[in-house]
C-alpha positions as CSV (number, residue, x, y, z in Angstrom):
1,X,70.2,5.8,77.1
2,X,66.6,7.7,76.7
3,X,63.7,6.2,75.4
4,X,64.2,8.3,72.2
5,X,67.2,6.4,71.2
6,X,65.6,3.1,71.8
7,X,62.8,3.7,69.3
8,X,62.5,0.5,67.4
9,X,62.9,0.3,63.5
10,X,60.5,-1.8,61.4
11,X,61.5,-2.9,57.8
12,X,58.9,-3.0,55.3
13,X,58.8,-3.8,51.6
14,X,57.0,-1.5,48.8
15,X,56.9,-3.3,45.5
16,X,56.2,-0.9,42.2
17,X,54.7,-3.1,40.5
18,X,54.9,-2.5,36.3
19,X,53.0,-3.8,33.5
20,X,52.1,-2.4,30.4
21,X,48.0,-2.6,29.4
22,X,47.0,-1.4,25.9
23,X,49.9,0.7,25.2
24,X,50.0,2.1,28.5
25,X,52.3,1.9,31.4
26,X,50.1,0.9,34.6
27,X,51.2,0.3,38.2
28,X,49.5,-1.9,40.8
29,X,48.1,0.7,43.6
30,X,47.0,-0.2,47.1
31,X,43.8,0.8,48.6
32,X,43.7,3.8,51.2
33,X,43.8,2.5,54.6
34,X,44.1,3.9,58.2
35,X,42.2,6.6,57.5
36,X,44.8,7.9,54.5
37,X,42.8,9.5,51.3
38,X,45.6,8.7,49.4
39,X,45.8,5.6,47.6
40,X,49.8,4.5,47.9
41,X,52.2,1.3,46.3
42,X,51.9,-2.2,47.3
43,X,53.5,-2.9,51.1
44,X,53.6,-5.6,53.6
45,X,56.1,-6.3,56.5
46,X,59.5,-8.3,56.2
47,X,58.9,-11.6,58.6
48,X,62.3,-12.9,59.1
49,X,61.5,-16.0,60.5
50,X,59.4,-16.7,57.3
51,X,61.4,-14.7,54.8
52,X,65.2,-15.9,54.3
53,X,65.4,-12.8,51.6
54,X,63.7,-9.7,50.9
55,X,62.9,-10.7,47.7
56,X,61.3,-14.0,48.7
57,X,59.0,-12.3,51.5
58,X,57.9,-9.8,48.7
59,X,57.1,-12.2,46.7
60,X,55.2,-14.0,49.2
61,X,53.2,-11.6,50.2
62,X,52.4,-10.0,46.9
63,X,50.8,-13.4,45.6
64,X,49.0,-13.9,49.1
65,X,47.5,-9.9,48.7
66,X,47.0,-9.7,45.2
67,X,47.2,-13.0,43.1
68,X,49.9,-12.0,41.4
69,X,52.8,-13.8,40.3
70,X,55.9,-11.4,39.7
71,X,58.3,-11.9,37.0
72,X,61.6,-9.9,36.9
73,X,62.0,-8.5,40.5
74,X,64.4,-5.8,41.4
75,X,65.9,-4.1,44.4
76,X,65.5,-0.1,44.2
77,X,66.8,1.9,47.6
78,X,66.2,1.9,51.1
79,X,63.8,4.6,52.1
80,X,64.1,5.6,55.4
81,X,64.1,9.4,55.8
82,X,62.4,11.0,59.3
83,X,58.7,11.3,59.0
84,X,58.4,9.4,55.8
85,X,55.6,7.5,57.7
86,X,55.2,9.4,60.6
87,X,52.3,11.8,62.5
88,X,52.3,14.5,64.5
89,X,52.5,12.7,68.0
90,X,53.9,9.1,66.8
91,X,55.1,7.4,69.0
92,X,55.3,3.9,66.9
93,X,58.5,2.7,65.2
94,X,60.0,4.1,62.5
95,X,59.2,2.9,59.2
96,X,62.2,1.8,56.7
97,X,61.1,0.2,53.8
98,X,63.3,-1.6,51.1
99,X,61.4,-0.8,47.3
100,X,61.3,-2.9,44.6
101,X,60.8,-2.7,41.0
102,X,58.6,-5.7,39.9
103,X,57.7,-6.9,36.1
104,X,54.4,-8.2,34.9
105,X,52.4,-8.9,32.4
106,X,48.8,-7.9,32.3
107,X,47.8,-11.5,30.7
108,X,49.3,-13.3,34.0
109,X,47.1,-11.0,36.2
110,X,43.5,-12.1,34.6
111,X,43.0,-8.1,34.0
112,X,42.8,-7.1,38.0
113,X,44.5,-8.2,41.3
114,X,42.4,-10.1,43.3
115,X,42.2,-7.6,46.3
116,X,39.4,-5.3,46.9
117,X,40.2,-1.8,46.6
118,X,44.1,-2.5,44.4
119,X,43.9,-1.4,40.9
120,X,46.2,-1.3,38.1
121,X,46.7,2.8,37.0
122,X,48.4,4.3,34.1
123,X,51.7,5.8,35.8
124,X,51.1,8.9,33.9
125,X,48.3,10.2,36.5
126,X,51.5,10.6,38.5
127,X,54.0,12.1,36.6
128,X,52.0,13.9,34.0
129,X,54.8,16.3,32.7
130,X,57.0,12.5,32.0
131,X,54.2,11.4,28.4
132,X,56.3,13.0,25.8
133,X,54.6,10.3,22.7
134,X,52.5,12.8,21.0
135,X,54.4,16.3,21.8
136,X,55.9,18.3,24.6
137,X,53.2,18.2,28.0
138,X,51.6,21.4,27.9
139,X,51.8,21.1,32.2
140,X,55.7,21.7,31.8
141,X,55.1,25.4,29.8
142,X,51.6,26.6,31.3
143,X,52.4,25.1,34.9
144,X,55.6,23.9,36.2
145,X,58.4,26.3,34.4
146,X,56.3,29.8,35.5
147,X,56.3,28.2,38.8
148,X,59.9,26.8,39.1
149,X,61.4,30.0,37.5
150,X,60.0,32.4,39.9
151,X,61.1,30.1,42.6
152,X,64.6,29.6,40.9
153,X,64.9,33.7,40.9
154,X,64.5,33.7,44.8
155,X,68.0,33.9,46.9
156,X,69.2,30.3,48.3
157,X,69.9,29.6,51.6
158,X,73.0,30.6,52.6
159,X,74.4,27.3,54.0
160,X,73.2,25.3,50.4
161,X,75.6,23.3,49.0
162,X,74.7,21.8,45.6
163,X,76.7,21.6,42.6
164,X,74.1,23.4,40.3
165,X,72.2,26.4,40.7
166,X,68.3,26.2,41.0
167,X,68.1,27.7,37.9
168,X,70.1,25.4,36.0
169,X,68.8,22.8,37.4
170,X,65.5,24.0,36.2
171,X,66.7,24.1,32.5
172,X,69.4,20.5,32.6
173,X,66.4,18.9,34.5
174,X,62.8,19.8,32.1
175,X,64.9,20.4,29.0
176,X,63.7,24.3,29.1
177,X,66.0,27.1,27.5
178,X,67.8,24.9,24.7
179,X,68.5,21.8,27.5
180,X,67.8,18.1,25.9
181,X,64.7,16.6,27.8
182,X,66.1,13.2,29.6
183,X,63.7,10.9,30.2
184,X,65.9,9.2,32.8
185,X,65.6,11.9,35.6
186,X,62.3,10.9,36.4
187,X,63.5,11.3,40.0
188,X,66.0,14.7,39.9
189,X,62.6,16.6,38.6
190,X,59.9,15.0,41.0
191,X,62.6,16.2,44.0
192,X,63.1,19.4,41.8
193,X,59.2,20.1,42.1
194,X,59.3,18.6,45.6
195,X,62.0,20.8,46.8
196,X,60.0,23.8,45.4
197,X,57.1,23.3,46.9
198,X,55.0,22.5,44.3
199,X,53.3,19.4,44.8
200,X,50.8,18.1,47.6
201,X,53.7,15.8,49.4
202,X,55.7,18.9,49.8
203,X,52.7,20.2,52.2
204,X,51.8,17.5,53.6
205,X,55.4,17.3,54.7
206,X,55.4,20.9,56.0
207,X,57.9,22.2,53.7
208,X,58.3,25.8,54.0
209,X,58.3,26.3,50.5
210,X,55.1,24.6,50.1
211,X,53.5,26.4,53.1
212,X,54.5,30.2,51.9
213,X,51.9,29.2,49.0
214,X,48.4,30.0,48.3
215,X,46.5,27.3,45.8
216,X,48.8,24.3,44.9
217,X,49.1,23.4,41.2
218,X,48.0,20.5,40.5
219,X,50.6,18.6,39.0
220,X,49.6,14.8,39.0
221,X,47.7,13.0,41.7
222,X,49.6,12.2,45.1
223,X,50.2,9.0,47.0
224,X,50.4,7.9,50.3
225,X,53.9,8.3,52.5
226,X,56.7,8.8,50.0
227,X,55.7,6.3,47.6
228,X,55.5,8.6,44.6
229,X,59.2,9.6,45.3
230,X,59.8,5.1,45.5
231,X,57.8,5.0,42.2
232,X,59.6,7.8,40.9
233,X,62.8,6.0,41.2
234,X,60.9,2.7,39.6
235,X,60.1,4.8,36.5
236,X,63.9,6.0,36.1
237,X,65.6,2.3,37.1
238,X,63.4,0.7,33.8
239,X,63.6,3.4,31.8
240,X,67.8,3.3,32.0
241,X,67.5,-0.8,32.8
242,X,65.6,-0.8,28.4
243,X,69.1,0.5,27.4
244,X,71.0,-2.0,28.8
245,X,69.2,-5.2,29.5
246,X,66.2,-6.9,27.6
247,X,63.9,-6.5,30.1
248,X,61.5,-5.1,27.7
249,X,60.4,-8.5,27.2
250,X,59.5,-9.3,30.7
251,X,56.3,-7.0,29.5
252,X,55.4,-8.8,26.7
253,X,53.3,-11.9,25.6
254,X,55.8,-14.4,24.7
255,X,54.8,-14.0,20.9
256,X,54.2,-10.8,19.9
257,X,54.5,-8.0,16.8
258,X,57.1,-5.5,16.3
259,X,54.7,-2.8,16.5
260,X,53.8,-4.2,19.8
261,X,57.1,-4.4,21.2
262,X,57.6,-0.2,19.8
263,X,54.7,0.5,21.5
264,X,55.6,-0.8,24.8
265,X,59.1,0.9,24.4
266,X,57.4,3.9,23.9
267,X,55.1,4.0,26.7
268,X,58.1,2.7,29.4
269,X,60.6,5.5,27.9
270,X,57.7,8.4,27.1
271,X,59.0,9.0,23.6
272,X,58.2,9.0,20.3
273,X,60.3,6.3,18.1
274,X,60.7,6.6,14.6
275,X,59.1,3.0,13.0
276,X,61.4,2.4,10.6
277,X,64.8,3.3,12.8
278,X,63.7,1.0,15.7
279,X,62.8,-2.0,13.2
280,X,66.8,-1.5,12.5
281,X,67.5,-0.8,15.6
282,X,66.2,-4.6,16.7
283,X,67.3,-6.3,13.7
284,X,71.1,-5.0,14.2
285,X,70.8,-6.2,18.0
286,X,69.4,-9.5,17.2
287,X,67.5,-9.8,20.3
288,X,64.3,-11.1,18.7
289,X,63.6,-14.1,15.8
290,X,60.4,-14.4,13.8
291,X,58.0,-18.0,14.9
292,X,57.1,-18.5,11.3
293,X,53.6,-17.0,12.5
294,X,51.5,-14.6,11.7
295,X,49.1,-12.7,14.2
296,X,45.7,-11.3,13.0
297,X,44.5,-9.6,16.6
298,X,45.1,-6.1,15.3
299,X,42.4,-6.1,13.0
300,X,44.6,-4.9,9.9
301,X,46.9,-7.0,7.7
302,X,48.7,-10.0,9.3
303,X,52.0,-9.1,11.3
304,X,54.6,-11.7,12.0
305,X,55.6,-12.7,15.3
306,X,58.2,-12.6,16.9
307,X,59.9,-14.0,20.3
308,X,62.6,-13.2,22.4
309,X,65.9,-14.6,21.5
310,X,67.1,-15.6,24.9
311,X,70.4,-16.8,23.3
312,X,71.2,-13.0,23.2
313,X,71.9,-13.2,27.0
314,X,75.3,-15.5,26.7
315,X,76.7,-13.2,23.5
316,X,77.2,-9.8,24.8
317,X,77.1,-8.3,28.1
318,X,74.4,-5.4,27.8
319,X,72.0,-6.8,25.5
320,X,69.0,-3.8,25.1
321,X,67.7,-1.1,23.4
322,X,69.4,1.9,23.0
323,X,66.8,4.5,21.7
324,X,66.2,7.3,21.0
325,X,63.0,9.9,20.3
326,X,62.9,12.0,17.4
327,X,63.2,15.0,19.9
């Protein structure tokens, strides 16, 4: 047996980390280190002797880095693709790292983790073409179709097997040429872009596609390793998960308005909601009930509170929210 089958693998854990501040999606980002410009997600080693799950060592080790205690946790994907953290010459292990989705709310965090260099950024930066709240992204029409189309009208390999052509991929995947925009493919359009050749990762990678190019757009700032392909994922797991489970609420104060709960809908999902649907849309699923209060904090008329209605959880099977944007 060579040396280059015994090449050891080291697991890892990289937390997404979610929480909504002022009406905007944020996620917890890790200084650059090693000598990396890129800033990257949250990651630390799996210690089995200290850890007896995943989830308990990332939990761990996100309190002990960052102060922060994490509400609803979930498991994403195992990312271990060849040179996801390698260099030319590496001769280190390879790097497979289990992600996670993680919940908080900006109240429990005291406004900033408590390690120098981590911030909380609005996930937009990232995925600019994914804010549809105010109108279509201008990036998708000035930047990213004139670039995808011309690359959609090139020949394909002749050994690629894929079940849709580049082109309509390019129209089912950014809602282009009559196609409904679907704010759950967060990931099919950043590997769509990555595939092409269009964004920094893709040359750092040494994809041919991205080599054959002159200037790279710029289409949202990039991150360390893969990790805007893990928080890609992140952003389509709680966009779907708001459908189907009330983890919404995981975001939230414990008491809060109804315009508060829209707007952090709204900034998870991207979209636009009309008010007075989505007010019916929460009365006819009965997840919340009103605390008798009344909350002054928005500087306009009193709103009433509200709460989550936890009993929700033992009467039907997929309790959520199950909107949709007025395009």
């Amino acid at each position: 047996m060579t040396d280059k089958l015994l090449r050891p693998i080291e697991i890892g854990l990289t937390a997404a980390i979610v929480a909504v501040d002022t009406n905007e999606p944020v996620v917890l980002t890790a200084a650059p280190s090693d000598g990396d410009r890129l800033a990257g997600l949250p990651f630390g080693p799996f210690d089995a002797v200290s850890h007896r799950t995943f989830e308990i060592g990332l939990r761990a080790w996100v309190q002990e880095q960052s102060g922060l205690t994490l509400g609803y946790v979930e498991q994403l994907y195992t990312f271990g693709d060849r040179g996801r953290h390698a260099r030319a010459g590496d001769t280190d292990a390879h790097m497979v790292s289990v992600g996670y989705l993680a919940l908080t709310r900006i109240a429990d965090t005291a406004g900033q983790p408590h390690v120098a260099g981590a911030a909380f950024e609005p996930w937009y930066r990232y995925f600019p073409w994914e804010d549809w709240r105010t109108t279509r992204p201008e990036i998708i029409e000035k930047q990213i179709l004139p670039a995808l189309n011309e690359w959609a009208a090139q020949p394909e390999a002749p050994n690629t097997a894929r079940a849709l052509a580049r082109a309509d991929r390019v129209r089912f995947y950014f809602g282009s040429d009559g196609a409904q925009w679907d704010e759950e493919r967060v990931l099919d359009r950043y590997e769509l872009l990555y595939e092409a050749g269009l964004i920094e990762e893709a040359r750092r990678d040494g994809r041919p596609a991205a080599l054959s190019r002159g200037a790279m757009p710029q289409l949202g700032v990039a991150m360390r390793f893969d990790h805007r392909r893990i928080l890609a994922t992140a952003i389509a797991r709680l966009r779907a998960k708001l459908k189907y489970r009330p983890v919404v609420f995981e975001l939230l104060s414990p008491e809060f308005t109804l315009t508060e709960l829209q707007h952090t809908v709204e900034a998870i999902s991207g979209r636009h909601l009309h008010k007075q649907n989505f007010r019916r849309l929460v009365e006819s699923g009965a997840l919340v009930e009103s605390t008798g209060e009344m909350s002054t904090r928005t500087g306009g008329r009193p709103a009433a509170l509200f709460r989550f209605r936890r009993e929700v959880l033992q009467e039907r099977p997929a309790p959520g929210l199950r909107v949709r944007g007025r395009r």
